[in-house]
C-alpha positions in Angstrom: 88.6 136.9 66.0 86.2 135.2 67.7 85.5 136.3 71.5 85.4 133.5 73.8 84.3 134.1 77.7 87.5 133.2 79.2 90.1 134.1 76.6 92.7 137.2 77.3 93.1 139.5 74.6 94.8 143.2 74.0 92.7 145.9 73.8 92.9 150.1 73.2 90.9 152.0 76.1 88.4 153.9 74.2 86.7 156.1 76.4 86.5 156.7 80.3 83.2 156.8 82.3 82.4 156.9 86.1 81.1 153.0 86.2 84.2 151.9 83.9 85.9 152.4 80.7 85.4 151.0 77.3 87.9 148.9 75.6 88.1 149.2 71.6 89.3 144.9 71.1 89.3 145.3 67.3 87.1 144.5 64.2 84.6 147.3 65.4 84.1 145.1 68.9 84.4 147.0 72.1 83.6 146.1 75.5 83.1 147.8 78.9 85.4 147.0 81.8 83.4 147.9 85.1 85.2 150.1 87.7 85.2 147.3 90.0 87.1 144.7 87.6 89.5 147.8 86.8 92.4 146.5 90.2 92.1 144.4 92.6 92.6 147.4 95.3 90.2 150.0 96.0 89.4 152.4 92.5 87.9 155.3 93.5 89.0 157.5 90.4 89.5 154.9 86.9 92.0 157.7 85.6 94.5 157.0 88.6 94.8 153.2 87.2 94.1 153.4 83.3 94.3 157.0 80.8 92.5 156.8 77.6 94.5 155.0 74.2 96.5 153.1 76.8 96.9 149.4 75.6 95.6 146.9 78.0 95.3 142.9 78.8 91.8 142.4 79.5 89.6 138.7 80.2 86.8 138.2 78.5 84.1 137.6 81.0 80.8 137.6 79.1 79.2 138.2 75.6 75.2 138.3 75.7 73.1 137.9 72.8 73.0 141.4 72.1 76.6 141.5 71.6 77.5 143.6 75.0 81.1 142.0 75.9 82.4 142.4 80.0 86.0 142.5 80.3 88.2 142.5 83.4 91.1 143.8 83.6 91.6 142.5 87.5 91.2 138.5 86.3 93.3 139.2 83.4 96.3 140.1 85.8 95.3 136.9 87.4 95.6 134.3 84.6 99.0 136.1 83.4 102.8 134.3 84.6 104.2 136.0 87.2 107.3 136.9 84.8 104.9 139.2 82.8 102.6 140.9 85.1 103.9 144.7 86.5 105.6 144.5 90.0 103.1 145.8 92.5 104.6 146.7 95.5 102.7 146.4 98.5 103.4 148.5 101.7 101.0 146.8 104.2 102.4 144.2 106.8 102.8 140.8 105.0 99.9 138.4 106.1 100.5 134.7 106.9 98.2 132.0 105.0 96.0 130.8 108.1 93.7 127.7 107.5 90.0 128.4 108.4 90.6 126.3 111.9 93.7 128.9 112.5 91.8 132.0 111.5 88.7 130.6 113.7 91.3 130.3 116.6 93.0 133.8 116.0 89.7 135.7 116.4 88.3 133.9 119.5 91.1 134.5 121.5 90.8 138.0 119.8 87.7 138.2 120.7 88.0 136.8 124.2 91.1 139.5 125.1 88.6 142.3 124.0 85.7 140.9 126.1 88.1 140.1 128.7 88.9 143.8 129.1 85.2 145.2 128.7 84.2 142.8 131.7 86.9 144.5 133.7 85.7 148.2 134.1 82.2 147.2 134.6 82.6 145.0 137.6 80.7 146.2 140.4 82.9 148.2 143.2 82.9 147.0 146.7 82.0 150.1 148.9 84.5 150.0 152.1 82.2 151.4 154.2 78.9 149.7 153.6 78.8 146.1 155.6 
């Protein structure tokens, strides 16, 4: 099987280390998946996302010309339908799609409320009794 950079193959996880774990892809071939191409949210422990000898989907990023292959597991998810890929379920309030221009516009008034309020309590206070 010939690895292409790109291409989205089925692999066995191997082994587990702190930076990543490394994917057995067949023929003798494995490759390393680093920790930060494991999910797109936050990995701070691999073993919470993948267990060794599970079966995973990973892309193909890069093969160098010493054979060292970099997989993702994160882009792989990406590239699959919709139909195939687990359900993630996401507890965080659901964000609208803002244009640049609406997101530009959303954090100067933001920013303009917060300044707004600082300028408040540090105006100078009028002493009654000094004319």
């Amino acid at each position: 099987m010939p690895l292409e950079v790109g291409t989205i193959v089925e692999g066995k996880v191997k082994s587990i280390a702190p930076f990543g774990a490394f994917v057995e892809l067949g023929e003798g071939k494995t490759g390393l998946v680093h920790i930060s191409e494991i999910s797109t949210e936050y990995v701070k422990s691999i073993e919470d996302h993948i267990k060794q000898n599970d079966v995973v989907k990973v892309m193909i990023l890069s093969v160098d010309e010493k054979g060292k292959i970099n997989l993702s597991i994160k882009k792989a998810m990406e590239k699959m339908p919709k139909s195939s890929k687990p359900a993630e379920v996401n507890f965080s309030k659901p964000k609208a799609a803002l244009g640049f221009e609406d997101m530009m516009a959303k954090f100067k008034q933001e920013s303009d409320e917060k300044m707004q309020s600082l300028k408040i309590g540090k105006e100078p206070r009028r002493n009654r009794y000094s004319q």
